[in-house]
N, C-alpha and C positions, 0 to 999 in steps of 0.2 A: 779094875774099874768097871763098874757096871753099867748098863746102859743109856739107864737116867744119868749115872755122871757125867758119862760121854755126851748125851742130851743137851744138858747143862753147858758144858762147855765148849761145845759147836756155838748153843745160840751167844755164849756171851762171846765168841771169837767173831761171829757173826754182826753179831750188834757191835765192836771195836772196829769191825772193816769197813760199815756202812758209816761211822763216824769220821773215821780217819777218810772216807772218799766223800765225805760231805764238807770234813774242810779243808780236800786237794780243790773241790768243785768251787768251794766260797774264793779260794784264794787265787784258780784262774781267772773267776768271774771279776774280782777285784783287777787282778792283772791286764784282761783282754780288755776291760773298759778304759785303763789308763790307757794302752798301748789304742787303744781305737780312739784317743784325742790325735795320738801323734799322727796317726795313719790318716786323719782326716785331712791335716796340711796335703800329705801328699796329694789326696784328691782333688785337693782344692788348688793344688797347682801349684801353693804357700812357697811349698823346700823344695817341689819338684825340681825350681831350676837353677838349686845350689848341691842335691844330691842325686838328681837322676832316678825321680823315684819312677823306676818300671822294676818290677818283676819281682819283691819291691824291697829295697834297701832305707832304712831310715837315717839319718845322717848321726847318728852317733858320735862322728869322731871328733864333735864338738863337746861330746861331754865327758865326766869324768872316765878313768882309764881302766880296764880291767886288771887285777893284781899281777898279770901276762906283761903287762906293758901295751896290749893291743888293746885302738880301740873296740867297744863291745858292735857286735853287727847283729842285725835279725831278719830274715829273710820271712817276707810273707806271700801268699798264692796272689791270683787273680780277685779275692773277692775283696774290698778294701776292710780289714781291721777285723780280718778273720788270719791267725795264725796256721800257717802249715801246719799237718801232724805232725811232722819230724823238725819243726823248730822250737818246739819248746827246750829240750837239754840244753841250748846253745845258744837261747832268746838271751836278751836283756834281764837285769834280775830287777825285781819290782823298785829296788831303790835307785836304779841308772835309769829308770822312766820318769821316776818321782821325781831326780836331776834336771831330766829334760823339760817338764813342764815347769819345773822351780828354778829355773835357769833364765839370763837373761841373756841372750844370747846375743843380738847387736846393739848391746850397751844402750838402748833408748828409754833405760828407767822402768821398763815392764816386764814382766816376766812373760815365757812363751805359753802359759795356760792363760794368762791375761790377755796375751796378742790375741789368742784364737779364740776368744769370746768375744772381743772387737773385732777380730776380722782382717787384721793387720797382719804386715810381714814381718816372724821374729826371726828372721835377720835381715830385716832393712830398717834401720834405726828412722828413714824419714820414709814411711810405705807409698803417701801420695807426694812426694820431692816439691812440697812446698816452702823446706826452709826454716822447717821444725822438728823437731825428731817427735816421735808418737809419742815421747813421755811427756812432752810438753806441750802438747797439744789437749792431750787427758788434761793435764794441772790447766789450762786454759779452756776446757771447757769446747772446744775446737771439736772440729771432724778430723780424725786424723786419717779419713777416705776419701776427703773431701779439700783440693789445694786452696778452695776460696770457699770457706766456712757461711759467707753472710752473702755471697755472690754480686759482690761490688764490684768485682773486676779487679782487684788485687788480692793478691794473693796472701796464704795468712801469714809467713814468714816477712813478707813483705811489710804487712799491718805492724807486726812486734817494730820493726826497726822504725818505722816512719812513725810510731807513738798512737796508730789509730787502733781502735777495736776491731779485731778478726771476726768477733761475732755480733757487729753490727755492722749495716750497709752506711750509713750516717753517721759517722763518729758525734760531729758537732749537732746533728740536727737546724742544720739550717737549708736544707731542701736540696741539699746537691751531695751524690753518691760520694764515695773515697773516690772509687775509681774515676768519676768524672770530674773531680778537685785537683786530682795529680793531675790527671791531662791538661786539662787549663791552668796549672800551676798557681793553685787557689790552697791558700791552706786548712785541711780536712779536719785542722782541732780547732780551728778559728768561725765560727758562723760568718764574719764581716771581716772580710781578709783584708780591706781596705779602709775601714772603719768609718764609712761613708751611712751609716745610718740604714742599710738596706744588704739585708742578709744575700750570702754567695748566691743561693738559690734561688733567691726571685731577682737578679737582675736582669733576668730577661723578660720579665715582667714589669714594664717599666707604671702601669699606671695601678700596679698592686689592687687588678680585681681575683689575682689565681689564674688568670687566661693568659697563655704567651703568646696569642692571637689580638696583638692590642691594635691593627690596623681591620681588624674585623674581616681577614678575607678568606679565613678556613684555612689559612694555614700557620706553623707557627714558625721561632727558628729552626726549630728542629727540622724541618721540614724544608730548610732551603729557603726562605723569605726572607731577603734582606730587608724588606720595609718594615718588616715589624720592629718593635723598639728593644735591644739586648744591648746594657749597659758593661761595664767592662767590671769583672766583679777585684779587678787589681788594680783599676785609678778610680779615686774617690768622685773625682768628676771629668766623665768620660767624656761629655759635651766643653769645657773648658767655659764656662760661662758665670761662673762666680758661684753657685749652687752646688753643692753636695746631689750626688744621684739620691739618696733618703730625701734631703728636702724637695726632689723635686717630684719623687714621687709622689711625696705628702701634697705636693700644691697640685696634683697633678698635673703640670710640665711635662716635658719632655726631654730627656735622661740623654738623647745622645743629637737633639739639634738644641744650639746656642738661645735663637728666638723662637718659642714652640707658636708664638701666635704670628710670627712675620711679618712684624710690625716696623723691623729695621733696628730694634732696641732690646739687646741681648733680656736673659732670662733674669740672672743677677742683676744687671740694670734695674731692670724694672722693677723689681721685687726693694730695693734699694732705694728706690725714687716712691714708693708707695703705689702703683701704678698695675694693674692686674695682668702678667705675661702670657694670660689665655686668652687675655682681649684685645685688637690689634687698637680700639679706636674704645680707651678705656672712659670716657665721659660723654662719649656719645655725640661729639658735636661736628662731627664732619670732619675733623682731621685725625688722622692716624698719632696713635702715641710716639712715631718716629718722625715725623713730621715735627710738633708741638715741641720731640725734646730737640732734636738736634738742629730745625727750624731749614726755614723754607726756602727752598734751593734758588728760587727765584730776588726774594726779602733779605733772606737770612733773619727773617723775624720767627722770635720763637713763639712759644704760649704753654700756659699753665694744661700738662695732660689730666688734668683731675678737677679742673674748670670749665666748664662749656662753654665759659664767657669772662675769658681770664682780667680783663679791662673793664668787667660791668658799664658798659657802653650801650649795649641794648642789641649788638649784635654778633654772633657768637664767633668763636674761631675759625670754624670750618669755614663759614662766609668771607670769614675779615682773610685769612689764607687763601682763597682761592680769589679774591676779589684783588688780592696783593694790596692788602691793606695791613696795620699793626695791630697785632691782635693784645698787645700790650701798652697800647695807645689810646686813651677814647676819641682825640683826633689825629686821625691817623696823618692826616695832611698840614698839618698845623696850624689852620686857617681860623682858629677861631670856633669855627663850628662842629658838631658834633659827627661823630661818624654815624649816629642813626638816624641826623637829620639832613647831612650832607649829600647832595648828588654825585656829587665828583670828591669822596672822600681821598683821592689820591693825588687830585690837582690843587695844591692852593690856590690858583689864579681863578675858578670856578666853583662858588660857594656851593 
């Protein structure tokens, strides 16, 4: 062979070695990149403390088995998802890594190349122990790093059983959180748990301007004020007064005393009698609407609350009641003459 031929087939021996180490190169770069998914867990602490990842062992012996029977091991250095020199012969072979990320390792529906792109632990089927496993928190749209998704104060496993949304704080939308529904045992699919015309969440709003500051003094219930007005969002009428809490916000009354005007004639009364429950003395004539109905302690004479001159006699109730006279009478004494011409409308014997 001459020396050109010898030439010749050095470079093309040459050029066959650089080929064959271009793809040993391709195909560890392939390998080191899967195996530096797995090595990331360790770093991250993920498997650490189901494998003991120091020094560094990857936990393998969840996956499938080498044709040995043993499972496969791979020892790596100090630097994370860089291979020892001397552990390639005896590494993983690139299909027992492909296993490992295409594997679902604590049954939660995911695979462990999916867990470590969310961030989850593949093998803790529920990673934040809310009461859902991370596969169902994915199909729910959930944080599955996160035990209270919408941060109502329940939790999201909790949400699934009780019927409410994980990923809203308000299921119902009627101004009061899950978490602060279950507490008051109000129900969070229900805006009007009590169906009194006045949603769960403004019942501590009783005269529905948005302020839970209805006594005007800077503070609200939340704050510790019992004087402010907070209705019961579980009895339709928390005052017992014949009024629905809705209707009374609507008249604006008040939701947890009986007489908002303390006139002596409940809320419902009055509203009933035609009679206005925010005004103690609804016709203006000098007697109280408790007075007029339920009549004068003195008499026992009553009078028209919605007449200021129930007897059209010329002189109105408030006078004729406080004079102890009948305000349903035009003479009150029955002398003949009239009570607004009468001196002594009380004495017959004194015209």
């Amino acid at each position: 062979m001459g020396n050109g031929e010898r030439g010749a087939g050095n470079r093309e021996q040459g050029t066959g070695n650089m080929a064959h180490r271009s793809r040993l190169m391709a195909h560890r770069s392939r390998l080191m990149a899967l195996c530096s998914r797995l090595a990331a867990l360790c770093v991250l602490g993920v498997l650490g403390a189901h494998a003991g990842c120091n020094a560094i062992a990857l936990p393998l012996a969840a996956l499938p088995q080498n044709p040995d029977g043993q499972p496969p091991t791979f020892q790596w250095d100090a630097v994370p998802g860089t291979p020892a020199g001397d552990a390639w012969p005896s590494g993983p072979s690139e299909e027992e890594i492909l296993a490992a990320l295409l594997h679902d390792l604590d049954g939660d529906g995911l695979l462990t190349i999916d867990e470590i792109g969310l961030g989850t632990d593949p093998l803790d089927e529920d990673t934040d122990d809310d009461g859902l496993e991370d596969g169902e928190e994915v199909a729910l749209e959930t944080d599955p790093l996160d035990e209270d998704s919408d941060d109502d104060a329940v939790e999201d496993g909790a949400e699934v059983d009780d019927g409410t949304d994980p990923n809203d704080a308000d299921t119902d939308d009627d101004g009061a959180d899950d978490g602060e529904e279950k507490d008051e045992a109000t129900d969070p699919t229900d805006p009007d748990t009590d169906d009194d015309g006045d949603e769960d969440g403004d019942e501590d709003d009783c005269d529905g301007d948005g302020d839970e500051d209805d006594d005007g003094d800077g503070r609200s219930t939340d704050e510790g004020d019992d004087d402010d007005c907070e209705t019961d969002p579980k009895n339709p009428d928390t005052d017992g007064d014949g009024l629905s809490d809705g209707e009374e916000k609507d008249l604006g009354t008040s939701g947890v005393k009986a007489d908002s005007d303390g006139d002596g004639v409940g809320d419902g009364e009055e509203v009933a009698l035609g009679i206005d429950p925010m005004d103690s003395d609804s016709d203006d004539d000098g007697a109280s609407d408790g007075l007029e109905v339920m009549g004068n302690p003195f008499t026992g004479h009553t009078s028209d609350p919605m007449d200021d001159d129930s007897d059209d006699d010329g002189v109105g109730d408030g006078e004729e009641h406080e004079r102890h006279m009948n305000p349903g009478s035009g003479d009150s004494d029955g002398d003949g003459v009239g009570d607004a011409v009468d001196t002594q409308p009380t004495d017959p014997s004194m015209p």
